[in-house]
C-alpha positions in Angstrom: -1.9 -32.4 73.6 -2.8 -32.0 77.5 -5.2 -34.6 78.6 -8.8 -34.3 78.9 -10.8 -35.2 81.6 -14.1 -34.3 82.4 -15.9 -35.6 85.8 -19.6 -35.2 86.2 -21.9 -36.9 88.8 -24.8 -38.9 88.0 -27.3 -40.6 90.2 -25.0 -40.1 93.2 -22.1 -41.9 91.1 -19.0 -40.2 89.7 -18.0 -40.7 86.4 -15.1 -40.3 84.9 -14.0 -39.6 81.2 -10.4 -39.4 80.4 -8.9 -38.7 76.4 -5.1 -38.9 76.2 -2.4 -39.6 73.6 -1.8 -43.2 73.6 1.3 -44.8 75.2 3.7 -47.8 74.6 1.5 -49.4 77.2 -1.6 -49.1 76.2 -0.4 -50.0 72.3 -2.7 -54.0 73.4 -5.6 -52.0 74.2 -5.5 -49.8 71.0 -5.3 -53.2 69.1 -8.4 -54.7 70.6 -10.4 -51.8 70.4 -8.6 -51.9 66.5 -10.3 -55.6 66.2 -13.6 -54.9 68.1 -13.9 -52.1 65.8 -13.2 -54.3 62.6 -15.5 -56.5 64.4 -18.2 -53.9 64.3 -17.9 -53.1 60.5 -18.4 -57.2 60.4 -14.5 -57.5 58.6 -12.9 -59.0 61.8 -10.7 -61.1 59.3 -9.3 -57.8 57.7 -7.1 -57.0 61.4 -3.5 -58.1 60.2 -1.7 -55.6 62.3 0.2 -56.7 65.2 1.0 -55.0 68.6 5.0 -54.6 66.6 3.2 -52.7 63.4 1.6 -50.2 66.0 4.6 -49.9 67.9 6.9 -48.8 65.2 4.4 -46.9 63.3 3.1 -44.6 66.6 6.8 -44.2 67.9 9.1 -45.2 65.6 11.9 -42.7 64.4 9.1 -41.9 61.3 5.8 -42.0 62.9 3.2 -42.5 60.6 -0.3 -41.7 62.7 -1.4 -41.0 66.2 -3.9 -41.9 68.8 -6.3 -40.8 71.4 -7.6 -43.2 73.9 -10.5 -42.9 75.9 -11.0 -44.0 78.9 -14.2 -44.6 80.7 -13.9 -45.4 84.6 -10.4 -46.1 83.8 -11.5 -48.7 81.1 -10.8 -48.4 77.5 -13.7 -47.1 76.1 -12.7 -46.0 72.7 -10.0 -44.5 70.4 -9.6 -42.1 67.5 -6.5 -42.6 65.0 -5.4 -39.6 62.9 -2.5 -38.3 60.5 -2.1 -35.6 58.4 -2.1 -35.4 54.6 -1.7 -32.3 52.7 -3.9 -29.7 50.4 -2.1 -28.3 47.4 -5.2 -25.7 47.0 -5.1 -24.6 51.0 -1.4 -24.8 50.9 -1.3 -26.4 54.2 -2.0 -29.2 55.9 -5.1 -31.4 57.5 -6.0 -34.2 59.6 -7.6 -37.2 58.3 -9.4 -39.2 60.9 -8.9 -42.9 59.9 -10.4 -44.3 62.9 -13.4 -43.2 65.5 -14.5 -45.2 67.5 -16.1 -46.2 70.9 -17.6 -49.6 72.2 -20.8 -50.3 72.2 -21.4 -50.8 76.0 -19.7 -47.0 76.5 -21.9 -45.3 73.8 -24.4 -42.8 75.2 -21.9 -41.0 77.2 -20.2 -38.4 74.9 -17.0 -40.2 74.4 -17.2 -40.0 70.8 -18.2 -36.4 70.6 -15.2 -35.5 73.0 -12.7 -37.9 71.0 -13.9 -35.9 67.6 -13.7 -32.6 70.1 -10.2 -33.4 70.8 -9.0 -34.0 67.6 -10.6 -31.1 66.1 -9.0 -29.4 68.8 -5.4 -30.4 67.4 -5.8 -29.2 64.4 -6.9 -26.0 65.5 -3.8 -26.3 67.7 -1.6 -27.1 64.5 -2.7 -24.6 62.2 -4.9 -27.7 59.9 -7.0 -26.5 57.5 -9.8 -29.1 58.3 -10.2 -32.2 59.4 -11.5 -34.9 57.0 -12.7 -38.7 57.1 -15.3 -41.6 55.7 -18.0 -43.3 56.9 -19.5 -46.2 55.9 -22.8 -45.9 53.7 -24.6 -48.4 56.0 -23.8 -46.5 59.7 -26.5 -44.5 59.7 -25.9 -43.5 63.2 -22.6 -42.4 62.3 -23.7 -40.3 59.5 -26.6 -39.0 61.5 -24.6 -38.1 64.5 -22.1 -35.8 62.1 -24.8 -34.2 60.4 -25.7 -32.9 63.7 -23.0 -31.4 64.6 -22.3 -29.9 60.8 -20.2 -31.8 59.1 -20.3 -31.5 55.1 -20.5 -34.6 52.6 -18.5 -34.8 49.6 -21.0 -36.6 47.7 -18.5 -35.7 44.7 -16.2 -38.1 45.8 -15.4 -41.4 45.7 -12.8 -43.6 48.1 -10.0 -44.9 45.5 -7.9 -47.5 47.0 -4.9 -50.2 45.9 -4.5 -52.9 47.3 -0.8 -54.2 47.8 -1.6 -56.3 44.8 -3.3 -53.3 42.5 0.2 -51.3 44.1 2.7 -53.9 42.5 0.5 -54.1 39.2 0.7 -50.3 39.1 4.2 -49.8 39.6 5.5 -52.4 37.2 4.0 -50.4 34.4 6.2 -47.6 35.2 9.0 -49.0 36.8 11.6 -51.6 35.3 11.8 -54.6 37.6 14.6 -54.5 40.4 17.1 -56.3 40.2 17.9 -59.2 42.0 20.2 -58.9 45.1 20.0 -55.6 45.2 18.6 -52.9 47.9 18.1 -50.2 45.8 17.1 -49.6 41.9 20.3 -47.9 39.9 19.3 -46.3 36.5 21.6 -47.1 33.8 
């Protein structure tokens, strides 16, 4: 992805607005905009991940999502957080945006339209079928800004989720304990 910037002048000041795949060094900045976002939905306590878990799963030999950051100024402003998942009706794959998200003091300035833009984009780029996410039933800011710009609701849906917990609980059902000692189950 090339980097956006866009530059406009406002009351004799330049502003600057910057969206760019997220480097190594800028993996602490992703984190605390992770946290104040967590923060936001009032689950501050939910952040486990570390500055290692982002590490290895934005650059690791098996990525397992990417990042835009915005900048506002030069200042982190905000971040989106994508992967793909796949559609065995489309026969192709999408985005998912897990994360959007800019801080409050930035808002106001089209970060987070640009950050959707720019994601949107890359799946256009990619050949995606669509891009998909959630949003919380209590934003209604949130849900009022992507009604505005068209986004459909699948009110026929609802989020499933296991915990690690509900994952063990599930998988023991099906799957004969492991034994001790060993890295990998063999079947007799």
């Amino acid at each position: 992805m090339k980097v956006v910037a866009v530059q406009r002048w406002r009351n004799s000041r330049c502003e600057l607005l910057n969206i760019h795949p997220i480097t190594r060094d800028e993996v602490p900045a992703l984190l605390a905009l992770i946290r104040a976002l967590a923060a936001y939905e009032k689950k501050p306590h939910k952040v486990v991940a570390t500055e290692a878990d982002l590490l290895r799963d934005l650059f690791g030999p098996q990525p397992k999502f990417r990042a835009l950051i915005a900048e506002w100024n030069g200042k982190p402003a905000g971040y989106a957080s994508f992967f793909n998942f796949y559609s065995t009706y489309e026969g192709r794959a999408a985005l998912f945006l897990e994360d959007l998200f800019v801080l409050e003091e930035f808002r106001g300035h089209g970060i987070g339209k640009s950050l959707l833009a720019a994601v949107a984009k890359l799946a256009l780029e990619e050949g995606c079928f669509g891009l998909r996410w959630e949003v919380l039933d209590w934003n209604r800011a949130a849900i009022e800004f992507y009604e505005k710009l068209g986004a459909t609701f699948l009110n026929e849906r609802k989020a499933v989720s296991f915990d690690e917990d509900a994952l063990h609980r599930v998988a023991g059902d099906v799957l004969p304990p492991r034994p001790r000692g060993t890295e990998k189950f063999k079947s007799s």
